[in-house]
C-alpha positions as CSV (number, residue, x, y, z in Angstrom):
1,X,67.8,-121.5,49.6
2,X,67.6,-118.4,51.3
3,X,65.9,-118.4,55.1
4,X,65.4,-116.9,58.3
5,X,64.0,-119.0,61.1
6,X,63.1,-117.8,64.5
7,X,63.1,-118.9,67.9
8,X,62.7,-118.3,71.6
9,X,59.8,-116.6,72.7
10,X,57.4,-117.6,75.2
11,X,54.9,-116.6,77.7
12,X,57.2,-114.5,80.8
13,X,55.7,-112.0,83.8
14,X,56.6,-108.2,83.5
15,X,59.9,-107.3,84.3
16,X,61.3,-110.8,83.2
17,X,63.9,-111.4,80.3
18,X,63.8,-113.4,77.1
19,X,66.2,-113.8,74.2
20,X,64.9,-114.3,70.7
21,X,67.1,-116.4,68.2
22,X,67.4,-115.6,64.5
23,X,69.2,-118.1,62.4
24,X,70.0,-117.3,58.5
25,X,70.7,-120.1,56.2
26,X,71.9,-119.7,52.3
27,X,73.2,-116.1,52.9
28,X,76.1,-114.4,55.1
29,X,74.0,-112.4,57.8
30,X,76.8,-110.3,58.4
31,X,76.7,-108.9,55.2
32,X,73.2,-107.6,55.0
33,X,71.0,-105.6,57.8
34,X,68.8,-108.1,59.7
35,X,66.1,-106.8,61.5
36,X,63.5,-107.8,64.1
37,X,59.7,-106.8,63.9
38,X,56.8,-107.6,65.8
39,X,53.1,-107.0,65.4
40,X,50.5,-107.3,67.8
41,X,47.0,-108.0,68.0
42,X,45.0,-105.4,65.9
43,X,48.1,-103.3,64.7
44,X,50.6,-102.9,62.1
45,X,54.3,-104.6,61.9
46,X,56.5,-102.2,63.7
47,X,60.4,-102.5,63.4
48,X,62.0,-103.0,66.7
49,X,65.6,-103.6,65.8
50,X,68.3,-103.4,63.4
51,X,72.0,-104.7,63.2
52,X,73.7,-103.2,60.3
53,X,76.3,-105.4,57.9
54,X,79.0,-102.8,59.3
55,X,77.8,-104.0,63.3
56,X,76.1,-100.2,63.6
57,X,72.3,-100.7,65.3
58,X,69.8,-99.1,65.7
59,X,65.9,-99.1,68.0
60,X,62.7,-98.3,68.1
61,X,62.1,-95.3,71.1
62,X,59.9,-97.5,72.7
63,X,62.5,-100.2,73.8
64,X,65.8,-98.4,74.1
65,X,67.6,-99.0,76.9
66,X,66.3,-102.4,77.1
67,X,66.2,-104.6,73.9
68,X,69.8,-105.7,72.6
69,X,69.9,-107.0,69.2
70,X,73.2,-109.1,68.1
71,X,74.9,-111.3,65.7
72,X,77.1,-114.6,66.1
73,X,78.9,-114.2,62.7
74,X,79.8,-118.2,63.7
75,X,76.5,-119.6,63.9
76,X,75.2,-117.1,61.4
77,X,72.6,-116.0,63.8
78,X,71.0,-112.7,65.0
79,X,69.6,-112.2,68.8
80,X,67.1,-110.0,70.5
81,X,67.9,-110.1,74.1
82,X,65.0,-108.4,75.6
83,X,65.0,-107.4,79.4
84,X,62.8,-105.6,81.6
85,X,59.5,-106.6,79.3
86,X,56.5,-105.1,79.5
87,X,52.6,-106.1,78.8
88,X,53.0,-103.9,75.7
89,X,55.8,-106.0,74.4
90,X,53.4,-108.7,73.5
91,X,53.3,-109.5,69.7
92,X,54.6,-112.1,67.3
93,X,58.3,-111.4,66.5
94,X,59.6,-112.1,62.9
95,X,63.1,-111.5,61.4
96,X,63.7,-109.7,58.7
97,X,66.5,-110.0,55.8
98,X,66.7,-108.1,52.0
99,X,69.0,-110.1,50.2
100,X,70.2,-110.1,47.1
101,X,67.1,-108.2,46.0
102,X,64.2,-109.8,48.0
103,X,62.4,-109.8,51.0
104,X,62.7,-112.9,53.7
105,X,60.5,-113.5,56.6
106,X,60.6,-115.8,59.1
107,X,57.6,-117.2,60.6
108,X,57.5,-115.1,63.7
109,X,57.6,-116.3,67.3
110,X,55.0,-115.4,70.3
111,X,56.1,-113.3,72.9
112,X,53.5,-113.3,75.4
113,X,54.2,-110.6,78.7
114,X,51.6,-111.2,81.2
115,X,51.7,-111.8,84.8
């Protein structure tokens, strides 16, 4: 059975850091593009992140230079480290995975940026 569960977010002051814990279950993540969105109060899902099944990634504009997204091919998990957050950073964060021909979402996780 095929699943992406999240993990790790929480309620942290501007400026602070948070990582974000994606594990995969019933696929290899490594071999397919997992991705981290998030959607906020009153506006569409935006992609934030992507790790690629070659390793490549890739970011929205908006949080280059200080979201990281990686994998731990051992614990079949993908992480959004996510430094330097801002009030505009707060959403519900949900992974992402297209394998073998559908779509998998997790349930999301709260990020919550407020001093």
């Amino acid at each position: 059975q095929v699943q992406v569960v999240e993990s790790g977010g929480g309620l942290v002051q501007p400026g602070g850091s948070l990582r974000l814990s994606c594990v995969a279950s019933g696929f290899t993540a490594s071999s397919y593009a997992m991705n981290w969105y998030r959607q906020a109060p009153g506006k569409e899902r935006n992609l934030v992140a992507v790790i690629y099944n070659g390793g490549g990634t890739n970011y929205a504009d908006s949080v280059k230079g200080r979201f990281t997204i990686s994998r731990d091919n051992t614990k079949n998990t993908v992480y959004l480290q996510m430094n330097s957050l801002k009030p505009d950073d707060t959403a519900v964060y949900s992974c992402y995975a297209f394998v073998r021909g559908s779509a998998y979402w997790g349930q999301g996780t709260q990020v919550t940026v407020s001093s």
